[in-house]
C-alpha positions in Angstrom: 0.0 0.0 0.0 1.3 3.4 -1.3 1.6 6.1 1.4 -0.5 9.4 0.4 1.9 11.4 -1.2 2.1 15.1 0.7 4.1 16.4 -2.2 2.7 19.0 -4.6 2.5 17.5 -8.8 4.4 19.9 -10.6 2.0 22.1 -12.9 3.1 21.1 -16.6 2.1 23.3 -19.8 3.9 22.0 -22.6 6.5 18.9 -23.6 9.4 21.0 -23.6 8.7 21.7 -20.0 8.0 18.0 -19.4 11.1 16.8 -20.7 13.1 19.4 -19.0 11.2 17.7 -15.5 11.9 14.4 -16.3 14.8 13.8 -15.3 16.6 11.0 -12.5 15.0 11.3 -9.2 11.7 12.8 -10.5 8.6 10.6 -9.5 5.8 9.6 -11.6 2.4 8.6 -10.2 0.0 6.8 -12.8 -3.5 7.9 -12.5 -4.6 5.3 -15.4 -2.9 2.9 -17.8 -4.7 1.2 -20.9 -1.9 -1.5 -21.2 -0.5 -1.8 -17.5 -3.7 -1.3 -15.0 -1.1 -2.7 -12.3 1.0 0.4 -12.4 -2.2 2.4 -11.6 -1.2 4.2 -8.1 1.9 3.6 -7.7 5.2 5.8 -7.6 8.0 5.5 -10.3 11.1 7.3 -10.2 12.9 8.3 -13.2 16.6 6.6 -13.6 17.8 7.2 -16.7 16.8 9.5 -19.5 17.8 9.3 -23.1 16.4 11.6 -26.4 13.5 9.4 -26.9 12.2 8.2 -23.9 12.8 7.4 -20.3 13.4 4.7 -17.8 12.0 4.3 -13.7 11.3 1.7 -11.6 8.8 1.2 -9.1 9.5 3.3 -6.0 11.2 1.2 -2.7 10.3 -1.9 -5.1 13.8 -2.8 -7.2 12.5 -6.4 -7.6 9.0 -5.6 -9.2 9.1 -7.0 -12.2 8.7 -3.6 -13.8 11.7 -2.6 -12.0 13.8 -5.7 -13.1 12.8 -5.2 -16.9 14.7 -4.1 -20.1 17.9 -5.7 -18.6 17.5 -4.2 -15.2 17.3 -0.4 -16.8 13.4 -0.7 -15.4 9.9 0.3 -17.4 10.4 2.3 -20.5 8.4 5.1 -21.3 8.9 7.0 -25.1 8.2 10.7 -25.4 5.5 10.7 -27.9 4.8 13.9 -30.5 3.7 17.2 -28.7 0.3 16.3 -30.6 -0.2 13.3 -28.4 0.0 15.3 -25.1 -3.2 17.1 -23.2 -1.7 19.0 -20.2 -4.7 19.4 -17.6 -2.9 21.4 -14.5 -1.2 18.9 -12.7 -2.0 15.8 -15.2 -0.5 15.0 -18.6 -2.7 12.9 -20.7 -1.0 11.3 -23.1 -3.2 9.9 -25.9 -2.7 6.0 -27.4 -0.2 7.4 -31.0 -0.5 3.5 -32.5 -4.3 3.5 -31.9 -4.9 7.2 -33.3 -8.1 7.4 -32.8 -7.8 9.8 -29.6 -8.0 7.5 -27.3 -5.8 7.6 -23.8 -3.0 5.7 -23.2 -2.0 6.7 -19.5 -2.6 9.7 -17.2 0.4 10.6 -15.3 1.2 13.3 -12.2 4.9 14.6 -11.9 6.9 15.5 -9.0 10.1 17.7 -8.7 12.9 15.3 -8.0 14.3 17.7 -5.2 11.0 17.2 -3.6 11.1 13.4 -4.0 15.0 13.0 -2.9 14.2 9.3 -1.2 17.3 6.6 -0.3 15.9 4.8 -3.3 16.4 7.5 -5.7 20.0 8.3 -4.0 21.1 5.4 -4.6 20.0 5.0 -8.3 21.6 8.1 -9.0 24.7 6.9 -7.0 25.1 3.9 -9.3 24.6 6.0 -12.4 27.4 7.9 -11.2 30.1 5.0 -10.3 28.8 4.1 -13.8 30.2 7.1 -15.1 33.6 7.1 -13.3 33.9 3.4 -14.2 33.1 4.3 -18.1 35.8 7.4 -17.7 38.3 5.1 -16.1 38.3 2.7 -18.9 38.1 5.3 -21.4 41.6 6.8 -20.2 43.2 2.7 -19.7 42.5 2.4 -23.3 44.0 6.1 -24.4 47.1 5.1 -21.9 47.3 1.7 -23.1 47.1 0.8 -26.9 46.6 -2.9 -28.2 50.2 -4.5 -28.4 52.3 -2.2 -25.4 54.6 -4.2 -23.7 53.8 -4.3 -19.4 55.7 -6.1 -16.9 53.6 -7.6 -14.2 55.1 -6.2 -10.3 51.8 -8.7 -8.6 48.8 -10.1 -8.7 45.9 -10.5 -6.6 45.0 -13.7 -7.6 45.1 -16.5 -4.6 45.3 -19.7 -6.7 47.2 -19.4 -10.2 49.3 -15.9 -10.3 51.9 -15.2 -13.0 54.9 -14.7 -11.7 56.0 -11.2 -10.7 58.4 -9.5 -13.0 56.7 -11.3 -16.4 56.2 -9.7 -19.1 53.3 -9.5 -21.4 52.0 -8.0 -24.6 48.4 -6.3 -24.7 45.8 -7.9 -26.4 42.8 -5.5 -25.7 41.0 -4.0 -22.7 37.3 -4.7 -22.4 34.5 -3.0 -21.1 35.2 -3.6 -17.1 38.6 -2.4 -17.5 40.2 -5.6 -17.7 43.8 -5.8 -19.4 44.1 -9.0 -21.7 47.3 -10.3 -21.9 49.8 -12.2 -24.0 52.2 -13.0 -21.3 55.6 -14.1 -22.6 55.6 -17.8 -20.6 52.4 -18.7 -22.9 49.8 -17.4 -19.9 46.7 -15.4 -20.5 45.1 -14.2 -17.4 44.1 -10.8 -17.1 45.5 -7.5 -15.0 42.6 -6.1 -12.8 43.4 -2.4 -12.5 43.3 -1.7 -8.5 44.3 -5.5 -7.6 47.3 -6.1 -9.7 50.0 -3.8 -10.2 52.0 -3.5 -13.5 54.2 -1.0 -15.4 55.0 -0.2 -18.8 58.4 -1.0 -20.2 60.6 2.2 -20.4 62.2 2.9 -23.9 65.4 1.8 -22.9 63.6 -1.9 -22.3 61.9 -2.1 -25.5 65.2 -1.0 -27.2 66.9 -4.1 -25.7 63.8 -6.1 -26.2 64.0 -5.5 -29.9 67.7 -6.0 -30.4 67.4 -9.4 -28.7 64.7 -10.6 -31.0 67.1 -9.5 -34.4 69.5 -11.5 -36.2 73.3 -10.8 -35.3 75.6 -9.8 -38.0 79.3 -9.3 -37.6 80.5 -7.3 -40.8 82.3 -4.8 -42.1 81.6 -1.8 -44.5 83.4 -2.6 -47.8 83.2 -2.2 -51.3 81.5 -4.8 -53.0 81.5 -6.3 -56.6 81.0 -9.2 -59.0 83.7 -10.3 -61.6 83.9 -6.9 -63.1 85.1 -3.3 -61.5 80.9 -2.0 -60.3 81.5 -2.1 -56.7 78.4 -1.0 -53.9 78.6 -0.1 -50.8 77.9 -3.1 -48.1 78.2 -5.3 -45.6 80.6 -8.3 -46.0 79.4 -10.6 -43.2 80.9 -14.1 -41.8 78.5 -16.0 -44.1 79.5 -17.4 -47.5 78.0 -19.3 -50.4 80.5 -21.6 -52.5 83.2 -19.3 -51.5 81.5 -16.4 -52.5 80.1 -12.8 -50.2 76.7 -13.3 -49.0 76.4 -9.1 -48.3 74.1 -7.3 -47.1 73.1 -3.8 -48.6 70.8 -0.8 -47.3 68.3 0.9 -49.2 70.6 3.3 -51.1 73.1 1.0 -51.9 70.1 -1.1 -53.0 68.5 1.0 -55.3 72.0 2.0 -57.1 72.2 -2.0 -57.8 68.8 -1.8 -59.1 69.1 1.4 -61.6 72.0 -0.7 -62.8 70.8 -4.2 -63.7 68.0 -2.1 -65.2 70.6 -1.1 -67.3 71.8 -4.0 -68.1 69.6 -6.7 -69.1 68.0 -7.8 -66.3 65.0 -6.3 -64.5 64.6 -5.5 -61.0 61.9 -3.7 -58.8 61.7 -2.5 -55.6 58.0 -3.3 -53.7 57.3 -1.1 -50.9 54.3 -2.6 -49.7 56.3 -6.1 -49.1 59.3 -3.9 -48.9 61.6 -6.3 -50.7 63.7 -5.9 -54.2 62.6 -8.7 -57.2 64.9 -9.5 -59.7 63.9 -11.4 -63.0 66.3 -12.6 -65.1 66.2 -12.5 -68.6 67.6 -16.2 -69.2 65.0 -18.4 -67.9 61.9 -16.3 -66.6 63.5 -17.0 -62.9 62.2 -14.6 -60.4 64.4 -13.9 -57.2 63.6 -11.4 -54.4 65.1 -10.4 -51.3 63.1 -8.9 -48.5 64.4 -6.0 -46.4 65.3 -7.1 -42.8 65.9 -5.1 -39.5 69.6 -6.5 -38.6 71.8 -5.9 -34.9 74.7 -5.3 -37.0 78.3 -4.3 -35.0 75.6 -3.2 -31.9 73.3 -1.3 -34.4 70.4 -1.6 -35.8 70.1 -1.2 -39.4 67.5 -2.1 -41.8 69.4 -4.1 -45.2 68.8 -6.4 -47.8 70.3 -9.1 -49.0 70.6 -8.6 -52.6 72.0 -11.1 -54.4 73.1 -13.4 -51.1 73.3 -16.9 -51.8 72.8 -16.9 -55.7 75.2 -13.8 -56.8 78.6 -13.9 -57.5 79.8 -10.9 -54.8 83.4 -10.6 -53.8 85.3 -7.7 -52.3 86.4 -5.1 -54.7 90.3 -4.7 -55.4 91.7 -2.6 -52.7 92.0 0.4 -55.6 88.5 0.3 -56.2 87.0 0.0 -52.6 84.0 2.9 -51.9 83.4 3.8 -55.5 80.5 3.2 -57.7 82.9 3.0 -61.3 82.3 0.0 -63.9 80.3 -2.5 -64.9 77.5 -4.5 -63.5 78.2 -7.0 -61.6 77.8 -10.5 -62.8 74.6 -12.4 -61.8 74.9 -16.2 -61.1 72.2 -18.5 -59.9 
């Protein structure tokens, strides 16, 4: 049984001033109802509006089934067109838009949320707001933390299967809650909880080393380079070999000087820069050979090279004389 409301119904003229009242906390008494005579009498209050319509639930009841609908959000109500609106003093009539024939839907009496400030309505508005700083919290763990940065776990609140302090992890994606979803290095995938684990994100200097681990080691030295003629390029002459010969490696510049110059000479080569790797097709027998551009730790440096030529070319160092110069021929191409 509903206690006789002492409060005053606001006195409503139009729908702009009935969408500027509803909003959460007001409370909504149903005077009649066409489609739910059950909601006749009792006190809704308003906790959530959006453009359209609006949501309440049934006041001191939040297990009513009409407070438990529409996924918990509570009885939805749509603003209708001003035309389906009567505003009698203190009661809005709002006629039945799907019938059209005039009819009334529901008869409704409004009161001022700051009049109507219950524990109920507190708390609903309470929860909208942790909502809010939960939404805002997330928000700024994704614009801190992209897909695929690089965290180190320090611990984890977790009383049965931990990962180990000091792992380290990629980031797969942060969901909704605020969860971080790992790729931890050992093979694990269990998530950080922002508040009950604590992590960090690897410094610069970490990633730096993380990245030169994961490259291929070269010892070589800067030389001249050439074939079975005079051309000579720029390169690195590493430890490796093929039948005796130099299996270099060259950087982009060098690169595209060997390329203008088997253009020149027969043979046709291209540089992709979507796959970011040279082809060379050679004239004899339709064989197509490309070499794909590589980040190397070269002498403790990184350097990004390709191997034209390595393993199928003819490369030698150049005479001495001719070392650091770009004079001659090209260079003789053997598969």
């Amino acid at each position: 049984m509903q206690k006789k409301d002492e409060k005053q119904p606001l006195r409503i003229k139009s729908l702009a001033e009935l969408k500027r009242a509803i909003q959460p906390g007001t409370e909504i008494k149903a005077l009649s109802h066409s489609n739910y005579p059950d909601l006749i009498g009792l006190v809704r209050v308003v906790t959530e509006v959006q453009t359209n319509a609006f949501y309440s639930k049934i006041k001191d009841q939040p297990n009513h089934r009409l407070s438990a609908c529409n996924y918990g959000k509570g009885f939805r109500s749509d603003f209708e067109k001003a035309g389906c609106y009567l505003f009698d003093g203190t009661t809005v009539k709002v006629l039945n838009s799907r019938k059209n024939d005039g009819s009334l839907l529901y008869e409704m009496e409004v009161y001022s949320p700051e009049n109507s400030m219950t524990e109920t309505t507190k708390t609903e508005e309470n929860k909208l707001n942790e909502y809010e700083k939960m939404r805002r919290m997330v928000q700024r763990t994704k614009e801190t933390y992209p897909p695929g940065t690089r965290l180190e776990l320090i611990s984890m609140d977790d009383p049965y299967a931990p990962v180990p302090s000091g792992t380290r992890g990629t980031l797969r994606f942060i969901d909704d809650m605020g969860t971080l979803h790992m790729q931890w290095d050992n093979g694990r995938t269990l998530g950080i909880v922002p508040g009950r684990d604590s992590f960090r994100m690897l410094t610069e200097k970490e990633l730096l080393e993380e990245r030169m681990e994961k490259l291929p080691r070269v010892s070589g030295k800067l030389v001249a380079l050439t074939s079975d003629d005079n051309k000579s390029f720029m390169g690195y002459a590493t430890d490796r070999s093929w039948n005796g010969w130099e299996c270099p490696l060259f950087s982009k510049a060098s690169a595209d000087k060997i390329m203008a110059h088997i253009n020149e000479n027969g043979c046709q080569m291209t540089y992709d820069a979507e796959d970011d790797s040279y082809t060379v097709k050679y004239p004899d027998d339709d064989a197509v050979e490309a070499f794909e551009g590589e980040d190397y730790l070269i002498n403790g440096n990184i350097e990004h090279l390709y191997p034209i030529g390595s393993h199928s070319w003819t490369w030698d160092r150049a005479p001495e004389e001719n070392e650091y110069t770009d004079e001659g021929n090209a260079p003789v191409m053997g598969m």
